[in-house]
C-alpha positions as CSV (number, residue, x, y, z in Angstrom):
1,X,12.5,-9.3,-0.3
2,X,15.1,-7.2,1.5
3,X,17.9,-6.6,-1.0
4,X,19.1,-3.3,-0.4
5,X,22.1,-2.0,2.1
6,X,21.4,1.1,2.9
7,X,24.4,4.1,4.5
8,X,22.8,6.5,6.6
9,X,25.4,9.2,8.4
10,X,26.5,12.4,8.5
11,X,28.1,14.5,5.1
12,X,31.8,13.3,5.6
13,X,31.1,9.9,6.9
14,X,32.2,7.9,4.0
15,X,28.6,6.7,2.8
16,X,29.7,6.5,-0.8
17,X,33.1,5.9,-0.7
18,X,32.6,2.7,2.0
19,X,29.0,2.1,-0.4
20,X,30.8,1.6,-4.2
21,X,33.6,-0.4,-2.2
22,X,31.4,-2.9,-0.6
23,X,28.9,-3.3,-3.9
24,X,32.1,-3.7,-5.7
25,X,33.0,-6.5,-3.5
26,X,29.7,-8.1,-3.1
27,X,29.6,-7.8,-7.4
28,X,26.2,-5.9,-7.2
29,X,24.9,-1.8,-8.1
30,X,25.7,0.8,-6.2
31,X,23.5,4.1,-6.2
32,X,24.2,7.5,-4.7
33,X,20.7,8.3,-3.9
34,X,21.5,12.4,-4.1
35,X,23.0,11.2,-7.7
36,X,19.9,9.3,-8.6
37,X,17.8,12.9,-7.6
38,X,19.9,14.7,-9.7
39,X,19.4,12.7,-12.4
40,X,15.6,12.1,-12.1
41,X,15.6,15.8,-11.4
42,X,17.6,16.7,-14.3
43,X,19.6,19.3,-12.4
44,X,21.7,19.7,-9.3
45,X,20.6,19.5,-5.3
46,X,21.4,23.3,-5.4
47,X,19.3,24.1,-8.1
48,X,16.1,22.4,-6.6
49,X,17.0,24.0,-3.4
50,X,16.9,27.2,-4.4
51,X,14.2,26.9,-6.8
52,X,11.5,24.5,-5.2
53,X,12.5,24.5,-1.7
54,X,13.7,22.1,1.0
55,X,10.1,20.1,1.2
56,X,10.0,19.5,-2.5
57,X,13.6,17.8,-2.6
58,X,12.8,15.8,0.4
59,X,9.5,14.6,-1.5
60,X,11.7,13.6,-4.3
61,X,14.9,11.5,-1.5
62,X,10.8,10.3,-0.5
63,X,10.0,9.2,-4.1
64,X,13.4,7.6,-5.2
65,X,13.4,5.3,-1.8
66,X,10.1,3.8,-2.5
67,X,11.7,2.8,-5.7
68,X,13.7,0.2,-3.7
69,X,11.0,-2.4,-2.9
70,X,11.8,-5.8,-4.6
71,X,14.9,-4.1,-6.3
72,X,17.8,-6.1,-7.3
73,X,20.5,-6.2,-4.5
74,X,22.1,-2.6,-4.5
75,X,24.1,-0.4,-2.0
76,X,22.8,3.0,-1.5
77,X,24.5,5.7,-0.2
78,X,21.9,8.0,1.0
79,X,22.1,11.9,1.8
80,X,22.4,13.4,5.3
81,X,19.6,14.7,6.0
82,X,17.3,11.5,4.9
83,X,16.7,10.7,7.9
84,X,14.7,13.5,9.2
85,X,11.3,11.9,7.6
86,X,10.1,9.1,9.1
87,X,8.5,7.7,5.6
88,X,12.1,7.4,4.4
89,X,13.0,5.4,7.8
90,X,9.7,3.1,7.2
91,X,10.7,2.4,3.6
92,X,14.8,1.6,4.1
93,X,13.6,-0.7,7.2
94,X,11.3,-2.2,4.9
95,X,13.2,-2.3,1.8
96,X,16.2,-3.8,3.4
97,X,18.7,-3.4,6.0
98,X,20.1,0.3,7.6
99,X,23.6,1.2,8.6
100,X,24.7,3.8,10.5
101,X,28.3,5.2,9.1
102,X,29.5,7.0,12.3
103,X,33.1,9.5,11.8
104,X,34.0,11.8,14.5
105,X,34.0,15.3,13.9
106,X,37.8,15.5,13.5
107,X,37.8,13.3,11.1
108,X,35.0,14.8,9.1
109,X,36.6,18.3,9.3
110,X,39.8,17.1,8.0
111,X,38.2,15.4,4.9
112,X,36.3,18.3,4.9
């Protein structure tokens, strides 16, 4: 069953910020997916940047996606650069439905 929304965009886009509002509106969970790494990981994107490498981190966005099939209804504000793999685009097509969150670059350099 397809019960997740899932944000895709660029850093700046308002992923999260449009993410928590709608879940908070449509009364279900919301989950920052670069949050949810962090907290599997037990320490910050930085950290497992610089001590595991690029690769390793992406294996872990990789990991935490799968974890959507037959989830409960959530909004998931996903990182920038999840898109890059194409396992992560298989698994939020199949997991639910993908939105693009498009900001121009003015915009994002001013929130920025």
């Amino acid at each position: 069953m397809k019960n997740v929304i899932f944000f895709i965009g660029f850093m700046g886009a308002g992923k999260t910020t449009i993410g928590r509002q709608l879940a908070e509106k449509l009364n279900i969970n919301f989950v920052d997916l670069d949050e949810q790494i962090e907290k599997s990981a037990g320490c910050i994107i930085n950290q497992i940047f610089a001590q595991h490498g690029e690769d390793y981190f992406r294996d872990l966005e990789t990991k935490e996606l799968a974890g959507f099939k037959n989830h409960v209804p959530t909004v998931v504000a996903t990182g920038g650069g999840v898109v890059g793999r194409e396992k992560n685009w298989e698994l939020m097509r199949s997991h639910g439905k993908v939105f693009y969150l498009h900001a121009d670059w003015d915009t994002i350099s001013e929130i920025q």
